[in-house]
N, C-alpha and C positions, 0 to 999 in steps of 0.2 A: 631510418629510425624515426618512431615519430617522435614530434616536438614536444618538449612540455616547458611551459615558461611559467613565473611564479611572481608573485605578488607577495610582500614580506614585512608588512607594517608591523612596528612597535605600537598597542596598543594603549599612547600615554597621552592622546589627544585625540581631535575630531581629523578627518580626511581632507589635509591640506591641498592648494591645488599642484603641488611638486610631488605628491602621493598621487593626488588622482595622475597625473601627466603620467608619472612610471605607472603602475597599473593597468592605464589604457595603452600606451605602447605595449606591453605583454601582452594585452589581451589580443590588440591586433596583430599581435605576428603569431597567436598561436591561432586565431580564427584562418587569420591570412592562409596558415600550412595544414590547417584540419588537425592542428595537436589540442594539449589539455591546457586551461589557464587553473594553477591552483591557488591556491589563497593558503599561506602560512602566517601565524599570526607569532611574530617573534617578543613574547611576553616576560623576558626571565630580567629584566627591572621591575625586582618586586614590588617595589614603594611606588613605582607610578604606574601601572599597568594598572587595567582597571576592565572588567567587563563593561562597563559603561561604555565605553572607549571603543572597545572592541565590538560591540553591537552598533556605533557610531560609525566607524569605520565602514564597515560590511553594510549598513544602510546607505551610506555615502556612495557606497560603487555599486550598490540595486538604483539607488537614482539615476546614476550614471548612464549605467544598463549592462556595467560590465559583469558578465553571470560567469561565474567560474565553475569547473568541473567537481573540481576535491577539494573539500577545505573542511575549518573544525564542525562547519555548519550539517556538511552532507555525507565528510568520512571518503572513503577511498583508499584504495591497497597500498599508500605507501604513508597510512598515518601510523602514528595521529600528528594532527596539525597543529598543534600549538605547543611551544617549546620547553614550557613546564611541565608538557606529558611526557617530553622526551629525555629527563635527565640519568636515566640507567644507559641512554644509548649514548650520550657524552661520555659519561664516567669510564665504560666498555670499551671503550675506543681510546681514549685517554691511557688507560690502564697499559692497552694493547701498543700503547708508544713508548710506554715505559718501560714496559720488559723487554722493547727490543732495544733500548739506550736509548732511543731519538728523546726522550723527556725526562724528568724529573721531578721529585717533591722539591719543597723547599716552601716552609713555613704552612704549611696547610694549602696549600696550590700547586700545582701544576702547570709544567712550562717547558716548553717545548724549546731544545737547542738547534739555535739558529747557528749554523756552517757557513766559513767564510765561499766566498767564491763559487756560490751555486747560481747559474742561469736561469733566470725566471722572467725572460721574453716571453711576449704572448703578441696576439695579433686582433686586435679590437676591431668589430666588422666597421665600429665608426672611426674612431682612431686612424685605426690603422695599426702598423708593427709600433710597439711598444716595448723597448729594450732595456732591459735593466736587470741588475744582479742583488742575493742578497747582503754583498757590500754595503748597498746600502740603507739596510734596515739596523741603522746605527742608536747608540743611546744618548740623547743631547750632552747628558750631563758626562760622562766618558770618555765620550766617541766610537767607544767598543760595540761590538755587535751587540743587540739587544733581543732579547729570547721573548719566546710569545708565551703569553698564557692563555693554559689555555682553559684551566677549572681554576676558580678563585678561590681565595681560602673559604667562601660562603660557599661554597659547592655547584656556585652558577657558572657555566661557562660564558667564555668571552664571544665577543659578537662573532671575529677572525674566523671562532673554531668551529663557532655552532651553526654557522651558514656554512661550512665545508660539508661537515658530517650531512647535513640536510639536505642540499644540494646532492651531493652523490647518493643518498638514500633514496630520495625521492623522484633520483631519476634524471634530474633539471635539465636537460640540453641546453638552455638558452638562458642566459645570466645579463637582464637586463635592466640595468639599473643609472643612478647619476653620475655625471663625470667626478663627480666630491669620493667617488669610490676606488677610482683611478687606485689612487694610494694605496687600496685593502689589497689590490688583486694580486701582490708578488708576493705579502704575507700568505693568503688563504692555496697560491700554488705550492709554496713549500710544502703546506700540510697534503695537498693533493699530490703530492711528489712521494711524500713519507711516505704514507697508503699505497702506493703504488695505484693510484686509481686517474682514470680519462678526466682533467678539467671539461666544464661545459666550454662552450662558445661564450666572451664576454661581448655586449654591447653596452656602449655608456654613454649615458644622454646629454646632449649639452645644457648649459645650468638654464633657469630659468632669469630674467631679470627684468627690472621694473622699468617705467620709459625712461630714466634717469639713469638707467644702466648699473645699476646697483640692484644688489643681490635685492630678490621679492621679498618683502616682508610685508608687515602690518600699514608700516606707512603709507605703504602703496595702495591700502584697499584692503578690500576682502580678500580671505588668505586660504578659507575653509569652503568647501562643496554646499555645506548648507545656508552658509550665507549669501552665495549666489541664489540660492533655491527663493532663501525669502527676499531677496530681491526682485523675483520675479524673472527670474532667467530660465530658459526651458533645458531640459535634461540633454538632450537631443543637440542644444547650439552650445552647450557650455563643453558636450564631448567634440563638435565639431572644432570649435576654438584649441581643445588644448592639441587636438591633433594632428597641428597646423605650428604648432610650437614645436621648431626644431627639425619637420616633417610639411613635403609639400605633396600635394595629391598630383598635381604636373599640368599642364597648358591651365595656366594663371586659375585654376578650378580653386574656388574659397566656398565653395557652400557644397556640402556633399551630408549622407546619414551612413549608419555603422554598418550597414552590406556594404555601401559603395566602399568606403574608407578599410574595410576588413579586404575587401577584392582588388584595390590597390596597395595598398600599404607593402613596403620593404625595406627592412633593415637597413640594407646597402647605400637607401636614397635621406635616411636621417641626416643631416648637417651638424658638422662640429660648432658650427659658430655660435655662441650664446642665445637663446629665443629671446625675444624682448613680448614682455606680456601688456596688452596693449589695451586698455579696457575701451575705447574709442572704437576695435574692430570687434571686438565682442559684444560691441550693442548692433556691430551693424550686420554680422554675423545671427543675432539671436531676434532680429526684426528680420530679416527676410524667412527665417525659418517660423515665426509669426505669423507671415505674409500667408504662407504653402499651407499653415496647418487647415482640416476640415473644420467649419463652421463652428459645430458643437465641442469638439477637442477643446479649440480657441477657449471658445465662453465657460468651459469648467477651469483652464487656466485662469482665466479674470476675473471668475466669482470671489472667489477668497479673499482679491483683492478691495473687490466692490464690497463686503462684507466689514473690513477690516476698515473700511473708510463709513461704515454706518447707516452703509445704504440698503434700502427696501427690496432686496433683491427678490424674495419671494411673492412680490408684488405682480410679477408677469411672469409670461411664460417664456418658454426657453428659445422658441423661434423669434419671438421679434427681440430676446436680448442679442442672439446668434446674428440675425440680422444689424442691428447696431451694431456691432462690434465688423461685422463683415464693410458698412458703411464709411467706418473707420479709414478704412483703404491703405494699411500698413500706417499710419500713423502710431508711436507710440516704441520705442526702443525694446521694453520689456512688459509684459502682463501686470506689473503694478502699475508703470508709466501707463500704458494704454487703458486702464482701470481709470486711472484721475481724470485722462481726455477725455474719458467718454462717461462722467457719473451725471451728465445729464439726463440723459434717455432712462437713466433707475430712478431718478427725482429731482424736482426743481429745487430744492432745496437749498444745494449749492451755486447754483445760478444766482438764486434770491441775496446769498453770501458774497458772489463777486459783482453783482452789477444793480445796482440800482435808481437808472432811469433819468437820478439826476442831471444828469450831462446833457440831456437831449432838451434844443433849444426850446423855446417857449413859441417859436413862430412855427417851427416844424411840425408839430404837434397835431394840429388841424389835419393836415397834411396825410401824417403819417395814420390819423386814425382811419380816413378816407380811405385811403393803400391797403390797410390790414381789413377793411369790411371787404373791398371787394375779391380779397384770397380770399377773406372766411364763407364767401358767397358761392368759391368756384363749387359747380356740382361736381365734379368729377376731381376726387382727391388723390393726385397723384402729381409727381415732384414736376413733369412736363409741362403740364396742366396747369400748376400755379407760376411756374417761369413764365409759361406764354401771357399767363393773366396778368403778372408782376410788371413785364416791359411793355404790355399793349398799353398801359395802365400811365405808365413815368413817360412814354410816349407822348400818348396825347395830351399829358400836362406836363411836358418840355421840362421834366423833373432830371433829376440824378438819380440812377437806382443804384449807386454807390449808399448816399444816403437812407434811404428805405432797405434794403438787402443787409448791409450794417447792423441796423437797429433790430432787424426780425432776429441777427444772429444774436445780438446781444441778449433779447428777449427770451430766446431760445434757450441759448447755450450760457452766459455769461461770459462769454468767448471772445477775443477777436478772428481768431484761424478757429475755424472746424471745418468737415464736410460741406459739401454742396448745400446751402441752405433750406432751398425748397428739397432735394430729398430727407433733410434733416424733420424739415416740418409734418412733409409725407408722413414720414415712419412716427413722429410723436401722435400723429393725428389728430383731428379738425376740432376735437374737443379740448386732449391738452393745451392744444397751440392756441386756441379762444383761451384758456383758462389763465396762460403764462402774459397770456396781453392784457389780458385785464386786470391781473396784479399790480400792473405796471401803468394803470388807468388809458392803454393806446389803442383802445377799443370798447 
């Protein structure tokens, strides 16, 4: 049979990353087996569902990259996909419980009788055998069995019921979602029991938590897809990270893209044990995928940022920014971080903002103007070229080119740490680089 796994967001906020994390395990085990990923959009909380939301969502996982087969967007033979289209097939269904006894009204709702001593063991591919009866779907306040609804007196049905009906409609082989669901899954076999109809396969994700081991939330950081995004995290390392939550690709492998991770991935090798969301390896995760990207990718990553911080970016062209950014040499966690490192090479401007010259002694000065005439001399501009001229130079006047090398960066860059400085100088070339010294009166 082929597979079909499903993605099922309530459209009452943006694509958290406990959203993205379920989603992308579905996506990968239905790429994994060549089945369908669908995208169901479970909307029937009227007061907060929102198409806002719901185009937020579905943006969120094109970022991602996770592209689904059927969903409200594209349609497919087992819609429609959104559960507000689907309430003649709740009510139909509901009705069809009722006339065989298993339900009843009762105040403008519907509700399904729960029977003591029905077996509702299942076998979770990550769990494992999970045993339990409906004994224990008890009512706090009683202790008596407690009956499910399943249409509410507003006509909406309940979450229990309307993922049954859906699931078996639409096919679902493969129900895979978070361990917080554990609990739903002895209610939702009853109903698949009524029916007389095959449960999918359940798999449950272990939770996600912050480095404090407490459930992820806000405290912890960014919570949503797109805050990563304007952070400057690339699409590509934020799916590697979550993939790696709960799921290991195997011999110690931390950096992989979505063929590789689609071509290994299996159910069977998810871990019970909670993921700990680590934002530490998610930069160092989303720097090395930095590192790999093509030259000009990089530099369309960085512009927005180099923009956002004010800078003349339309000033050059796209080779020598691609080159600067390539000179970088993986410095820089994320496209915004690497943006700030590197707003030199887009304009002196902020150089002029961190460093101002006063610091350098009054005896040095001589010195250093002597140093920067004879780089600004070398005929042949290139970063070799003015090293060898630099140390021929502090040489034979028994100097420190700690001192001189320093001041060119400072000059330069505003910097203490950057790049190789004469490649730095290279790439600004023999004009800028006279220009940034003589601001600073050191030539």
């Amino acid at each position: 049979m082929e597979t079909r796994a499903r993605f099922a967001p309530s459209p009452t906020g943006a694509l958290h990353i406990g959203g993205g994390h379920t989603a992308l395990f579905n996506w990968l085990w239905a790429r994994r087996t060549g089945g369908k990923f669908i995208l169901r959009i479970e909307d029937t909380d009227r007061a907060r569902s929102t198409a806002e939301y719901e185009e937020t969502i579905m943006s969120g996982m094109t970022w991602l990259g996770l592209d689904w087969d059927e969903g409200p967007d594209k349609g497919g033979p087992r819609g429609p996909y959104r559960q507000s289209e689907r309430l003649d097939l709740y009510r139909e269904h509901a009705e069809r419980l009722t006339a065989e006894g298993k339900a009843y009204r009762a105040e403008g709702a519907i509700l399904f009788r729960v029977l003591p001593d029905v077996d509702l063991s299942f076998d979770d591919i990550v769990y494992g055998r999970i045993e339990t009866k409906s004994d224990g779907l008890k009512d706090r306040e009683s202790e008596g069995l407690k009956d499910i609804v399943l249409i509410k007196s507003d006509g909406m049905p309940t979450y229990n019921y309307a993922v049954v009906i859906d699931d078996h409609l639409m096919e679902i082989t493969h129900v895979i979602r978070g361990e917080d669901h554990i609990s739903n899954t002895p209610k939702q076999l009853l109903l698949y029991g009524a029916f007389g109809w095959k449960p999918p396969r359940f798999a449950h994700l272990p939770m996600i938590l912050g480095k404090d081991k407490k459930k992820l939330s806000k405290r912890h950081g960014a919570t949503s897809v797109y805050e990563f995004r304007d952070m400057g995290y690339m699409p590509d390392s934020v799916f590697n990270f979550l993939a790696l939550l709960g799921w290991s690709a195997g011999e110690d492998r931390e950096i992989f893209d979505r063929r590789e991770a689609s071509a290994l991935f299996e159910l069977s090798r998810v871990t019970r044990k909670p993921a700990v969301f680590d934002p530490d390896k998610l930069n160092f995760i989303n720097q090395e995928h930095l590192k790999r990207l093509d030259p000009m990718a990089r530099l369309e990553l960085v512009k927005p940022f180099w923009r956002e911080l004010g800078l003349p970016v339309g000033g050059h062209d796209d080779a020598y920014l691609a080159g600067a950014l390539t000179l970088m040499g993986g410095r820089g966690q994320t496209a915004k971080e690497l943006a700030g490192f590197s707003d030199y090479y887009v304009s002196f401007e902020p150089v002029k903002e961190r460093w101002t010259a006063e610091g350098v002694p009054d005896g040095l000065r001589p010195g250093l103007r002597e140093f920067f005439a004879a780089l600004l001399a070398e005929p042949e501009w290139a970063a070799e070229k003015l090293e060898a001229r630099a140390r021929a130079w502090v040489e034979e006047k028994g100097a420190k080119m700690k001192d001189y090398a320093m001041t060119l960066r400072f000059a330069l860059t505003g910097m203490k740490v950057s790049p190789g400085i004469f490649e730095v100088a290279a790439l600004l070339g023999r004009g800028e680089v006279r220009r940034r010294l003589e601001f600073y009166g050191l030539c």
